[in-house]
PAPA-974660 format. One record per atom (N, C-alpha, C): y, x, z. Coordinates in pm, whole numbers, padded with zeros to 5 digits, always signed. Layout:
YXZ/...
% end
This chain:
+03001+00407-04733/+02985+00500-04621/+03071+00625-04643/+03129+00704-04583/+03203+00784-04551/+03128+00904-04611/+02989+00927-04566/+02896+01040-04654/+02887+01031-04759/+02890+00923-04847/+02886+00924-04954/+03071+00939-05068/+03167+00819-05017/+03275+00902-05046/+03304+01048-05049/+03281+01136-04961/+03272+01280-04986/+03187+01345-05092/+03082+01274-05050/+03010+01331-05196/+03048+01314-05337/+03078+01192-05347/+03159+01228-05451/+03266+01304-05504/+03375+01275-05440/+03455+01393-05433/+03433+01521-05466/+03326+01524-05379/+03333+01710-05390/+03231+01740-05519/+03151+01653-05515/+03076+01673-05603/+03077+01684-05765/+03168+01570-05781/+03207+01489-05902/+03380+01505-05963/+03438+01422-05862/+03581+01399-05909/+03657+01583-05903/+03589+01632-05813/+03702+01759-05821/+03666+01848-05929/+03579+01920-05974/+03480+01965-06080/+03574+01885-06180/+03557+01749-06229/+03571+01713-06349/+03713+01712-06356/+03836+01702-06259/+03957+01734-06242/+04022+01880-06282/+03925+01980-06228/+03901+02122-06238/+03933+02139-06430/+03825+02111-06466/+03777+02105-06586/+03888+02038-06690/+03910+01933-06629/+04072+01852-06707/+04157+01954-06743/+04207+02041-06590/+04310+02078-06581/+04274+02212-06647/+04200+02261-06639/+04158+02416-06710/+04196+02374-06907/+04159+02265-06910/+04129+02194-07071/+04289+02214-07100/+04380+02126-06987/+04519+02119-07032/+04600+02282-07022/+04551+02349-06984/+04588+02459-06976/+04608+02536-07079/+04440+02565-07128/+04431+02623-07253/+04525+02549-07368/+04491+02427-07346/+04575+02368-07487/+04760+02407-07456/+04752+02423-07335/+04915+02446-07347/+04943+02609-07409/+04883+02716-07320/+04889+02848-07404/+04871+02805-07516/+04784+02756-07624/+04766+02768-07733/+04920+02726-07803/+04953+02624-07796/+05076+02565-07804/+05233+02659-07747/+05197+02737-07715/+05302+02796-07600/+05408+02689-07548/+05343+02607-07459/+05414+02505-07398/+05443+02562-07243/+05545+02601-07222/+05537+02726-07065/+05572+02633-06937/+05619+02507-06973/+05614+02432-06850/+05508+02311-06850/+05423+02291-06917/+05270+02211-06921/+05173+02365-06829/+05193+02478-06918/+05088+02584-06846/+05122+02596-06737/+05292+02593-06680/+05305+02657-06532/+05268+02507-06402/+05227+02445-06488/+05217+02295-06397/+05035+02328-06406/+05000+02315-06491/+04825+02348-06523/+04790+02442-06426/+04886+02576-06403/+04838+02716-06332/+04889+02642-06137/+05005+02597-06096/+04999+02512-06001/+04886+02397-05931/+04832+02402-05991/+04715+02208-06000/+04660+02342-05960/+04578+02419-06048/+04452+02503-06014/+04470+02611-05929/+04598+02637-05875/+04641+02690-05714/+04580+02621-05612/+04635+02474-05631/+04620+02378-05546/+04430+02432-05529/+04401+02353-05634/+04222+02371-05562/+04206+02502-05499/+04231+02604-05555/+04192+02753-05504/+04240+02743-05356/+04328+02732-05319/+04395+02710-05192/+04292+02588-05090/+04253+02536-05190/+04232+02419-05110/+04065+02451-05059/+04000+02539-05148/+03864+02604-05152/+03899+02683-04998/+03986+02780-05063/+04024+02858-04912/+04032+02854-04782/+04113+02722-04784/+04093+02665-04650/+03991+02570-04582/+03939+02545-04663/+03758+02537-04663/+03696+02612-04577/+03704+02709-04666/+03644+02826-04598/+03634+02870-04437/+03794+02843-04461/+03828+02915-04299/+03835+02780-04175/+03808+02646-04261/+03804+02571-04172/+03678+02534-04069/+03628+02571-04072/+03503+02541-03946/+03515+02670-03850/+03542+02791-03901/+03610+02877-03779/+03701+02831-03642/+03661+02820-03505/+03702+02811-03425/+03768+02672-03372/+03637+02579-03435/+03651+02418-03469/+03518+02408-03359/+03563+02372-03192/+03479+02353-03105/+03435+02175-03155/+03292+02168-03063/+03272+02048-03038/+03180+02015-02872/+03220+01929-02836/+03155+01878-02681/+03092+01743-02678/+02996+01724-02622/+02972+01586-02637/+02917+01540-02502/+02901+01439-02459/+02903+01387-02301/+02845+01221-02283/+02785+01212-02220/+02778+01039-02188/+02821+00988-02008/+02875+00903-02011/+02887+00884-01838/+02817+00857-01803/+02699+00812-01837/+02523+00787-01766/+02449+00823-01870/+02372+00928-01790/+02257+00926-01851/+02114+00866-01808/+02152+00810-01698/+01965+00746-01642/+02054+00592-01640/+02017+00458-01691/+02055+00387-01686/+01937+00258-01752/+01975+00170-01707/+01864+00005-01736/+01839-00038-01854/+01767-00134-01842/+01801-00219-02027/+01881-00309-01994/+01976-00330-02103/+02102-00413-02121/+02219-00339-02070/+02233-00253-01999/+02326-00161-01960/+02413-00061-02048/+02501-00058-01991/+02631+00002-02122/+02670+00161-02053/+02672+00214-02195/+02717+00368-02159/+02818+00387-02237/+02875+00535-02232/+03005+00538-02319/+03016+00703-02354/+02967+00685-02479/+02930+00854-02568/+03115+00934-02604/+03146+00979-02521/+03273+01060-02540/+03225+01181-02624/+03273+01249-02782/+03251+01389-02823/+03378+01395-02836/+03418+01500-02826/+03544+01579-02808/+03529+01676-02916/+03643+01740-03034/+03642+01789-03132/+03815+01866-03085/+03806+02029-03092/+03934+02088-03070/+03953+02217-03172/+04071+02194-03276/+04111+02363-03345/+04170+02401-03273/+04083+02536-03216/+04182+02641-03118/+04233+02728-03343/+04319+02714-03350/+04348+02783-03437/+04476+02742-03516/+04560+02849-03613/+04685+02767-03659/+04652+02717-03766/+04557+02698-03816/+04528+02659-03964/+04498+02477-03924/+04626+02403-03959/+04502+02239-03968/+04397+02256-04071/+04345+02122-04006/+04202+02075-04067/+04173+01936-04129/+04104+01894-04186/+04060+01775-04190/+03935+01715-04139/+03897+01659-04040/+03766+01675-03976/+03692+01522-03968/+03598+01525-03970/+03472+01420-04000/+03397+01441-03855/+03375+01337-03774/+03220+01373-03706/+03135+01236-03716/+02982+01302-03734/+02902+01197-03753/+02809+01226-03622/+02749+01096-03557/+02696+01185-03456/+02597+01053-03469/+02416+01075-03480/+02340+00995-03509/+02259+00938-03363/+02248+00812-03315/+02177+00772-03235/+02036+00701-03255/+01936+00689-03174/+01863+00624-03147/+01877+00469-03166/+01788+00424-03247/+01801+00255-03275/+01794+00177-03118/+01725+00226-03004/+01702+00127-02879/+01885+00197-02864/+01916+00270-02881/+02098+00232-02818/+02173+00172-02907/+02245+00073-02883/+02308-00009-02963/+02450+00015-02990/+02516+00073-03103/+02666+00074-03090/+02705-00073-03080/+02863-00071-03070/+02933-00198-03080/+02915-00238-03221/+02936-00158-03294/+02952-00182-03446/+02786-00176-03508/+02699-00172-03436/+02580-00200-03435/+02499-00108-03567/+02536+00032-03606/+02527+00127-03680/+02433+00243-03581/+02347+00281-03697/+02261+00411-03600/+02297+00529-03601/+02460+00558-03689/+02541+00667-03765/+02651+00661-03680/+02685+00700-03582/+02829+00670-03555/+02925+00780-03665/+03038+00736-03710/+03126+00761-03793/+03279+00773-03736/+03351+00890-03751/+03541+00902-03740/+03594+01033-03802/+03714+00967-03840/+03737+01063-03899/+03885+01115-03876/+04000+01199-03886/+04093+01239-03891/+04130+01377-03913/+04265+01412-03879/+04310+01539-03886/+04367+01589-03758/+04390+01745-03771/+04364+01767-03650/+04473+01935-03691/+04589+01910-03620/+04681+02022-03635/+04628+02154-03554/+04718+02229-03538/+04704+02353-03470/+04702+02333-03386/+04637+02391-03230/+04536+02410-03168/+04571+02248-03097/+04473+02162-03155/+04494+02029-03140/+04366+01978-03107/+04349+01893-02992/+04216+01818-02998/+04193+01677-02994/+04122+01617-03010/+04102+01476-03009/+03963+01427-02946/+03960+01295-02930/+03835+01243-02833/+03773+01078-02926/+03692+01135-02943/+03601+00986-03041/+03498+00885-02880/+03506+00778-02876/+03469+00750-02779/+03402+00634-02899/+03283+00604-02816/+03209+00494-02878/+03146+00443-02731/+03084+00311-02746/+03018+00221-02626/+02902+00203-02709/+02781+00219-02607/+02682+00204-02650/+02592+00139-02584/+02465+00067-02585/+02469-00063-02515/+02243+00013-02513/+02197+00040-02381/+02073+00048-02383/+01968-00046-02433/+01879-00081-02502/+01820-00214-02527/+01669-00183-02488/+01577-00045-02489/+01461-00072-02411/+01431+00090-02318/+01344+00032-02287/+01230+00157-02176/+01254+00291-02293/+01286+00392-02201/+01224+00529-02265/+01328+00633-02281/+01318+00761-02336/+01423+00873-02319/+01470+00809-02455/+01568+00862-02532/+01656+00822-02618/+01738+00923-02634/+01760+00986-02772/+01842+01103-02800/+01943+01067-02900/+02088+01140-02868/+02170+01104-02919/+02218+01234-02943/+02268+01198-03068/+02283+01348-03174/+02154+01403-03226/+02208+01527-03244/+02361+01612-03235/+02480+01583-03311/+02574+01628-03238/+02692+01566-03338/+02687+01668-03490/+02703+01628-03632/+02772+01682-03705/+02901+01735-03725/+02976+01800-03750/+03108+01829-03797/+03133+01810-03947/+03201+01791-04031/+03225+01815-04157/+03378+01864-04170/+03428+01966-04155/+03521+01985-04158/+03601+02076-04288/+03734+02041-04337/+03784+02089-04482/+03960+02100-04499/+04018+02131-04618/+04136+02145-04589/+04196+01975-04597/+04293+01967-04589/+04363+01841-04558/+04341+01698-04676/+04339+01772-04802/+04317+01702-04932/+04161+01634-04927/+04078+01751-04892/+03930+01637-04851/+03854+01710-04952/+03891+01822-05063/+03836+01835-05155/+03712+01896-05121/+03723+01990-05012/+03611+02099-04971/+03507+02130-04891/+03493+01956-04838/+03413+01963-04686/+03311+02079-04644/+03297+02159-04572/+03193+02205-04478/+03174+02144-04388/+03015+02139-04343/+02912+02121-04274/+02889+02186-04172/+02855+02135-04042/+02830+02212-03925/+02735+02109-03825/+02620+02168-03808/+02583+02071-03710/+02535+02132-03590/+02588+02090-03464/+02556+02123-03328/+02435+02128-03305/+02386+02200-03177/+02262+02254-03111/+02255+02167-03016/+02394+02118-02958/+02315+02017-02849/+02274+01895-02852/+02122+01855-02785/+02125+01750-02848/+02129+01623-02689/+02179+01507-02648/+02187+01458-02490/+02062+01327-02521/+02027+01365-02397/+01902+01232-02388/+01934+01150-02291/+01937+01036-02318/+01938+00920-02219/+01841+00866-02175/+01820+00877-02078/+01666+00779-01968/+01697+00646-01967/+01651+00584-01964/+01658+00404-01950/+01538+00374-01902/+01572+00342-01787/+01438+00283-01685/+01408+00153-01734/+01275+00147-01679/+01219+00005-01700/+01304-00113-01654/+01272-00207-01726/+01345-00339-01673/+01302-00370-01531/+01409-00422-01449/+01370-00509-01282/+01352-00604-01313/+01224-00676-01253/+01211-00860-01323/+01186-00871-01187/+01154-00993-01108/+01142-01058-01045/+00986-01047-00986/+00990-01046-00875/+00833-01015-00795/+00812-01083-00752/+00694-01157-00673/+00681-01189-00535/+00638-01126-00396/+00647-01136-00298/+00645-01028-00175/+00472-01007-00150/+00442-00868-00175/+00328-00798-00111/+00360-00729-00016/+00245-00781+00087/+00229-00730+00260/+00159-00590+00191/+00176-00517+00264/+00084-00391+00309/+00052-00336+00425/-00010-00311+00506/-00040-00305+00599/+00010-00135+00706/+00105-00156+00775/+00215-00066+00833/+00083+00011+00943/+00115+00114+00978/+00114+00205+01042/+00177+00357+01112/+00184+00327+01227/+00253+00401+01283/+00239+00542+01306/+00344+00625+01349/+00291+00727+01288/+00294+00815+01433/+00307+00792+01510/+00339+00865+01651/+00280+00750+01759/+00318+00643+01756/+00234+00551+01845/+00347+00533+01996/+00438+00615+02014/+00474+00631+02193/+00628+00666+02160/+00738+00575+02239/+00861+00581+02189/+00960+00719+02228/+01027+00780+02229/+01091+00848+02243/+01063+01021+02293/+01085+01016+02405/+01014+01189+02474/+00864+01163+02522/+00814+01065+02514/+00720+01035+02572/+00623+01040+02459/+00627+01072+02339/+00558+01071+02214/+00464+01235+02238/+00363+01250+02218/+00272+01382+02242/+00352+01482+02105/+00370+01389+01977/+00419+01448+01839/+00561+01408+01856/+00649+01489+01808/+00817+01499+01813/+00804+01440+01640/+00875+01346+01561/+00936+01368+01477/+01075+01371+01430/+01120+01475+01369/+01230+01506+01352/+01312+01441+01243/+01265+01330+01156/+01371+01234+01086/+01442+01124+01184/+01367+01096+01291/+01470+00999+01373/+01548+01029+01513/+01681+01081+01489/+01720+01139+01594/+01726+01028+01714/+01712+01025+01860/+01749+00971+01944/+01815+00969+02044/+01834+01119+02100/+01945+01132+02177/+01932+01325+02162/+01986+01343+02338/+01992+01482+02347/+01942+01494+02519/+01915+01605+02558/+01891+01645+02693/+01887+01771+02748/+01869+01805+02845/+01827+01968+02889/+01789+02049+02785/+01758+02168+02734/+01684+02221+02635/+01566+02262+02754/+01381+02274+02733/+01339+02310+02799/+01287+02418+02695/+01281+02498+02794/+01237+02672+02742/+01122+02704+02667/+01030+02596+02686/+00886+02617+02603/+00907+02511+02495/+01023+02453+02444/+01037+02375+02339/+01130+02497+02209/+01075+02435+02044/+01087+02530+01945/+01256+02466+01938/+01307+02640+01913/+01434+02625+01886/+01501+02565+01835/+01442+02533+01687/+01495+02463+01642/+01504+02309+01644/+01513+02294+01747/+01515+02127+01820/+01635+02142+01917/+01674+02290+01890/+01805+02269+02003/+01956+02183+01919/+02045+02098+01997/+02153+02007+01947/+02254+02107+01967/+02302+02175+01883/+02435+02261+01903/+02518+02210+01963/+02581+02097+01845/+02724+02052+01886/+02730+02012+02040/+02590+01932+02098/+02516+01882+02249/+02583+01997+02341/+02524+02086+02315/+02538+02224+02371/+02685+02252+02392/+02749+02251+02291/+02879+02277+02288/+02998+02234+02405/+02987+02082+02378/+03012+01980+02480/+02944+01930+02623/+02878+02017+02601/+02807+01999+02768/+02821+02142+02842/+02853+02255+02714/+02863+02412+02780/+02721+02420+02837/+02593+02351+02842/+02481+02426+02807/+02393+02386+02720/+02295+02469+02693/+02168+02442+02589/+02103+02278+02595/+02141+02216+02483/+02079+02074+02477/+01985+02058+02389/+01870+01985+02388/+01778+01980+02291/+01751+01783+02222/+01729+01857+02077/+01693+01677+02019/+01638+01648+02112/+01584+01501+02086/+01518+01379+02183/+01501+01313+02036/+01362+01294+01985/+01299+01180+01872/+01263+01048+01900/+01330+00970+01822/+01221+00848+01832/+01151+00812+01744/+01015+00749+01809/+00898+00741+01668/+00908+00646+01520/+00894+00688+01429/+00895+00621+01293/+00775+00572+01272/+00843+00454+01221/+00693+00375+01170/+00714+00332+00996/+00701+00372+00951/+00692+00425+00837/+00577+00388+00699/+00591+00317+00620/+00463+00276+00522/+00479+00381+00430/+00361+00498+00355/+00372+00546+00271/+00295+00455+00117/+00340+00454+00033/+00278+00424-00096/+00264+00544-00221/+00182+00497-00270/+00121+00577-00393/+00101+00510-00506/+00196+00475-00594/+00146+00436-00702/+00063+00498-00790/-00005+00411-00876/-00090+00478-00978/-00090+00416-01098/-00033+00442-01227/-00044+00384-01338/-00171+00459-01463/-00243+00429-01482/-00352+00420-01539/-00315+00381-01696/-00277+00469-01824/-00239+00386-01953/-00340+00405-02013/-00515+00403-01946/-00615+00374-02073/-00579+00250-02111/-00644+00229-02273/-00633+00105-02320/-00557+00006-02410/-00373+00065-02363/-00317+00032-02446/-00241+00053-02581/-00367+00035-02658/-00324+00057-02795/-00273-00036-02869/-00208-00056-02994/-00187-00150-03086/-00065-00229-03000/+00038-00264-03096/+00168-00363-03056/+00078-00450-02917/+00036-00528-02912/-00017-00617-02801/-00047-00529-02647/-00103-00380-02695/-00114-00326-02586/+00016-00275-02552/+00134-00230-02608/+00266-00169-02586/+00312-00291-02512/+00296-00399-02522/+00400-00493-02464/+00330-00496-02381/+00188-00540-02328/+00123-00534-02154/+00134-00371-02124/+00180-00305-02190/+00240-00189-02104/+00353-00214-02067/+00462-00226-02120/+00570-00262-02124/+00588-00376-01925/+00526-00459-01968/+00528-00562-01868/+00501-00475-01706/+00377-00392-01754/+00297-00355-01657/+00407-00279-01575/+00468-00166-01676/+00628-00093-01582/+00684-00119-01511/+00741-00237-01588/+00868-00379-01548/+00786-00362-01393/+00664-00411-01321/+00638-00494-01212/+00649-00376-01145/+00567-00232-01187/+00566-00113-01137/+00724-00076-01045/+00839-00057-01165/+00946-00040-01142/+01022-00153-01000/+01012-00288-01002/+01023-00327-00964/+01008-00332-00840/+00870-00325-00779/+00792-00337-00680/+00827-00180-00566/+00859-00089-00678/+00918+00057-00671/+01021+00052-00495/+01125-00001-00656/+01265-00077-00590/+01276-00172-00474/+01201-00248-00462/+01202-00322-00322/+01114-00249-00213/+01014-00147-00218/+00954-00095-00093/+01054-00010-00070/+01164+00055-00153/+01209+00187-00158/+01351+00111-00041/+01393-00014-00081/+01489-00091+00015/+01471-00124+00153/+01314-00163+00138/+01243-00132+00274/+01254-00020+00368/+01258+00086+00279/+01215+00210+00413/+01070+00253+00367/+01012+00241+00246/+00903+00288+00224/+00917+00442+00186/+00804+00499+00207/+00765+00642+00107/+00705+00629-00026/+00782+00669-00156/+00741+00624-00197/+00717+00774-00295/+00521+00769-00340/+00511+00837-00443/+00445+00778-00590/+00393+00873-00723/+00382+00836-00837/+00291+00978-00927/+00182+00882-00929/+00091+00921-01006/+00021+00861-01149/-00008+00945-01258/-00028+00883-01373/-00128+00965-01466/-00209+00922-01562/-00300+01009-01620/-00222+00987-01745/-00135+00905-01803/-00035+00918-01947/+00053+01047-01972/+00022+01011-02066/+00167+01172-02125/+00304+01121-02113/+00360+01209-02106/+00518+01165-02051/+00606+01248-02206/+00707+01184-02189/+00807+01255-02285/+00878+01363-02254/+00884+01465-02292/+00940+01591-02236/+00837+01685-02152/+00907+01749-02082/+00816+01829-01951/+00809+01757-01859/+00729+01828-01761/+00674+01720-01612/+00570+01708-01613/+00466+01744-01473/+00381+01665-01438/+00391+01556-01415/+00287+01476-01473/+00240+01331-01436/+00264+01291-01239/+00315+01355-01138/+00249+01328-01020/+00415+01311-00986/+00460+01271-00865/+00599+01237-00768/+00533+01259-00646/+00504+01387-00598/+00433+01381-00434/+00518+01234-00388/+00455+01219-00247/+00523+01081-00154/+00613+01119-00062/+00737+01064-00083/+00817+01157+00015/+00886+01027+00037/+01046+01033+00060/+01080+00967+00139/+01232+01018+00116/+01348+00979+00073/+01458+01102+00027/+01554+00966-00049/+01645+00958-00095/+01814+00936-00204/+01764+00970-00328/+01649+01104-00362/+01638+01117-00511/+01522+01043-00494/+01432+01022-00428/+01288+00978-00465/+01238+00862-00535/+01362+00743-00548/+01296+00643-00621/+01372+00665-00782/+01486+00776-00815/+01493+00802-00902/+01459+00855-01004/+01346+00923-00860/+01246+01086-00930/+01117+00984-01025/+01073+00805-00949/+00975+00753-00957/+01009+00684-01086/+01098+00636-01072/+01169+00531-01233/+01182+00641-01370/+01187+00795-01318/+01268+00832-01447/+01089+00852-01532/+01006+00881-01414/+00894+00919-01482/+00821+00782-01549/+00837+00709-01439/+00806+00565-01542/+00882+00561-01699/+01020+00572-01706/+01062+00599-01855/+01004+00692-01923/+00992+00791-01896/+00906+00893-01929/+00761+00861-01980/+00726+00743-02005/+00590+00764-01996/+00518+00702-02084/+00421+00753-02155/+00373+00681-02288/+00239+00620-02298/+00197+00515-02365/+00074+00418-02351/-00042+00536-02338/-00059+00641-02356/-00114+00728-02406/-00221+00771-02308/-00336+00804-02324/-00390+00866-02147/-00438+00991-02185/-00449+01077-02084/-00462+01249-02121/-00607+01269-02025/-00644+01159-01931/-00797+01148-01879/-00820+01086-01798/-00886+01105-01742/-00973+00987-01606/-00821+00984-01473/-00781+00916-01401/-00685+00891-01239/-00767+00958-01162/-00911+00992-01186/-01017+01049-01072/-00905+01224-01094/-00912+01236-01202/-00925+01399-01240/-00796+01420-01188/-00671+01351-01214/-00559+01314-01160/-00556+01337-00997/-00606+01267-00954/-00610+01273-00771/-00654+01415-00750/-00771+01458-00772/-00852+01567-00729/-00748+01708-00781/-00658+01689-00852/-00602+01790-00915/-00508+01876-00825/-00449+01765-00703/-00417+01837-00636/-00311+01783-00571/-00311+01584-00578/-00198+01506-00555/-00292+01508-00385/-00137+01475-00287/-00149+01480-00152/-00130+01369-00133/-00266+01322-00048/-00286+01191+00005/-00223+01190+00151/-00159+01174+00199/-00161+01221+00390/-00187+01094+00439/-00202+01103+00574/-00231+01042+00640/-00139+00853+00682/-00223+00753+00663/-00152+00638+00637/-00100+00600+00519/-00169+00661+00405/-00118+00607+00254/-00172+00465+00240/-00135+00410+00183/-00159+00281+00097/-00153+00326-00043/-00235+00285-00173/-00242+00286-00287/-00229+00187-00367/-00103+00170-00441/-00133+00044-00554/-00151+00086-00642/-00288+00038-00696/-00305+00092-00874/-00276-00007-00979/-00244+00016-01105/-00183-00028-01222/-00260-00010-01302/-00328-00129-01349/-00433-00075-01500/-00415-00214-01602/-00478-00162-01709/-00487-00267-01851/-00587-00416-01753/-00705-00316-01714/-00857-00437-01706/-00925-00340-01620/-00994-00438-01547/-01065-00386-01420/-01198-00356-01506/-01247-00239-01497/-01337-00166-01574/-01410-00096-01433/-01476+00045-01514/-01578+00132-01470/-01490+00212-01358/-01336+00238-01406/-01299+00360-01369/-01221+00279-01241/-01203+00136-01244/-01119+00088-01114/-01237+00095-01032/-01425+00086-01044/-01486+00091-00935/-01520+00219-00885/-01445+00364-00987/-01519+00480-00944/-01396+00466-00876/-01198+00464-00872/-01129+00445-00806/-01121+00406-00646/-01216+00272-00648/-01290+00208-00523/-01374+00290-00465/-01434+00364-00533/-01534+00436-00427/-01461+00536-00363/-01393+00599-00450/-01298+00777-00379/-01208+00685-00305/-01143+00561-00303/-01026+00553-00205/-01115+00513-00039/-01248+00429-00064/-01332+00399+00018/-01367+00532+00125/-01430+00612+00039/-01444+00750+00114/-01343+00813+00202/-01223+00805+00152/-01177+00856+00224/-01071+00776+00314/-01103+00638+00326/-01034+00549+00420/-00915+00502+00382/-00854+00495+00262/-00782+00480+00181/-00774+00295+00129/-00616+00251+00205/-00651+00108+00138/-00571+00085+00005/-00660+00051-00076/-00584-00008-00216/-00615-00110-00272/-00474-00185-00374/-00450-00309-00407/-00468-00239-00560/-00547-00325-00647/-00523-00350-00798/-00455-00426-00833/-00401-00387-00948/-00299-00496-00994/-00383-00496-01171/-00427-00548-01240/-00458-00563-01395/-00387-00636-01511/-00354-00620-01639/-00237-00666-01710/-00382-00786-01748/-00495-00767-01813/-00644-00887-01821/-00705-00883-01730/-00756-00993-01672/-00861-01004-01595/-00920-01131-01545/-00992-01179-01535/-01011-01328-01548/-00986-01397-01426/-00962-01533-01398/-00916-01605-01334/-00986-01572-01208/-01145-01575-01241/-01208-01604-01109/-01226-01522-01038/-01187-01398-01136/-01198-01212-01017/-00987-01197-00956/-00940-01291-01000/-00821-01242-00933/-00816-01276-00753/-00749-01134-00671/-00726-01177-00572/-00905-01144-00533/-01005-01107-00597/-01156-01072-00503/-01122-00916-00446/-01173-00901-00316/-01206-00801-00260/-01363-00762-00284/-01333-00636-00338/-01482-00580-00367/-01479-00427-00277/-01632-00455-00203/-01688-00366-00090/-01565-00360+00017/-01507-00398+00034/-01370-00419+00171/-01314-00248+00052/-01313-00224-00023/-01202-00108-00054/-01074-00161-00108/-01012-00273-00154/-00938-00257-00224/-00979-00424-00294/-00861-00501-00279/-00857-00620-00374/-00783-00636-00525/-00811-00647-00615/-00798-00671-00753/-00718-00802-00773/-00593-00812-00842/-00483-00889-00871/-00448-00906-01015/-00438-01003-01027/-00350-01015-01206/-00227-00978-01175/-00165-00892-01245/-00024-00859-01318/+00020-00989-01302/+00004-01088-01337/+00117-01218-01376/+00087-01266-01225/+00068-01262-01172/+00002-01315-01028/+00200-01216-00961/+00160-01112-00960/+00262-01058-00919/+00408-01048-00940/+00403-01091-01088/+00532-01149-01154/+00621-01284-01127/+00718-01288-01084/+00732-01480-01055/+00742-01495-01208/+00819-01468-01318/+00823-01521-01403/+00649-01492-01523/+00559-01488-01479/+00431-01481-01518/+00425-01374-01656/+00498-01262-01635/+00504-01166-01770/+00533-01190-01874/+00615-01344-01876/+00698-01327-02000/+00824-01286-02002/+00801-01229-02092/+00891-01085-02169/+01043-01167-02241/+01177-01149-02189/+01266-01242-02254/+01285-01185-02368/
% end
């Protein structure tokens, strides 16, 4: 390894070289041998010099580091560019080590990435490595090291960066089969004829009438007609969803992988309502990695199913309390939600679940990673029917 060649060096071979040459020295004064001493007093220039520029070598020795994705899949490839530049006239000899995460895979299949060269006056260079995602979760890469010294290698200094880059890697997409949910409309009456205006679906333009809010007036309309024109909506019909992942339970390797699985369908299922035209939000009583609330209000948006996947990566077997305490906390149910919940095993807390979604007219589907044959697919009290996980999977949750 490259860390260790240096160490020696600096550690060992130069010292005992030092020491040689100090030895041949003396013995030459003693001798008055004046061209052995002026070669002895040269050699031990050399190191002094070489100490020196040591010294001054990590002065004004930038470093940058970058990935071209940072939210990306399993099996998916990224590409870690650090950039290393002497704004200065002094060359260098420079080392960077920059340490990754075992779930990212180099090519060279090392958890150390390693390069090394030299680097003239105000000169920069670019270390590029490919790195290959292999599971669920944030993933940190770095910080880069520097080791930088004079050209000979004798003197390395040490420098290690503050920044450190995290990579998201969403859950795996596996294969589903199609769940109905039951649509509702949200205005009922097509166009001007709707009692409620909504303003995500434009439909035309017309007169502006005077007791209508301004901001429904069509400028550009206006412009081209030379008078006041106003939107014209047509009604959206629109499914909102609410996921809910629930990580009591899974403890021990066996429970990480029916977590694991449980994501996969989560993520999945995400991704195809979100292709639909769904709203889609995300709720969870697990701890997440980093900052963030556990919650994704339900919206409807370009960031929103990214906002839903990153927190799924984000998220650990771990539970911080009851989905009841979760809801009541202050997540917005509106009007026409659908709920799919996500749990280990249909327990106590999926029937206190059933009762609060019951109350408040709320339809929800269970989905469970255990649950026995003969409760899959039962509707209990008309709130909400209970499903196996593998039921929902085409390939039945095995994990490739």
């Amino acid at each position: 390894m490259p860390e260790q060649d240096d160490r020696v060096a600096s550690l060992f071979l130069v010292p005992l070289m030092q020491g040689l040459v100090g030895l041949v020295l003396f013995i030459a004064l003693l001798n008055r041998q004046r061209d052995l001493a002026v070669l002895a007093f040269l050699v031990l220039g050399v190191f002094a010099g070489a100490r020196a520029w040591s010294r001054l070598g990590l002065s004004s020795v930038h470093c940058d580091a970058a990935v071209d994705k940072a939210k990306v899949f399993p099996g998916e490839g990224l590409v870690l560019d650090v950039r290393a530049e002497n704004a200065k006239f002094l060359p260098v000899w420079l080392q960077m080590v920059v340490p990754v995460e075992g779930a990212l895979k180099s090519s060279t299949e090392q958890t150390t990435l390693t390069a090394a060269c030299a680097l003239l006056w105000h000169q920069g260079v670019s270390f590029r490595w490919e790195l290959t995602a292999l599971k669920r979760g944030v993933h940190r890469v770095g910080p880069p090291r520097m080791r930088v010294g004079d050209l000979l290698g004798f003197y390395p200094k040490e420098r290690q960066e503050e920044e450190t880059l995290s990579v998201v890697v969403y859950p795996k997409l596996v294969p589903i089969r199609p769940l109905s949910l039951p649509k509702r409309e949200f205005f009922g009456m097509p166009g001007a004829r709707s009692p409620v205006q909504d303003p995500v679906y434009l439909l035309g333009a017309r007169d502006y009438q005077h007791n209508r809010p301004a901001r429904y007036i069509h400028w550009k309309a206006s412009a081209r007609h030379n008078r006041l024109q106003e939107k014209v909506f047509e009604p959206s019909v629109q499914e909102k969803v609410l996921f809910l992942v629930d990580a009591h339970g899974f403890d021990g390797e066996s429970g990480r992988e029916s977590f694991e699985r449980l994501l996969e369908a989560t993520a999945s299922l995400a991704v195809r309502m979100d292709r639909q035209g769904f709203a889609l939000g995300l709720a969870t009583n697990g701890l997440l990695t980093g900052r963030g609330s556990g919650v994704v209000p339900v919206a409807r948006g370009p960031r929103q199913l990214p906002a839903v996947l990153e927190m799924l990566a984000r998220l650990k077997p771990i539970a911080s309390g009851e989905m009841t305490l979760v809801l009541n906390r202050g997540v917005n149910l509106p009007w026409g939600l659908t709920c799919v919940h996500f749990a280990r095993e249909k327990g106590d807390q999926t029937r206190v679940l059933e009762t609060f979604f019951r109350r408040r007219h709320i339809p929800a589907v269970f989905f469970v990673s255990q649950t026995d044959r003969g409760e899959a697919g039962e509707n209990h009290s008309g709130s909400g029917t209970v499903y196996a996980l593998d039921d929902l999977r085409v390939d039945g949750g095995k994990r490739s």
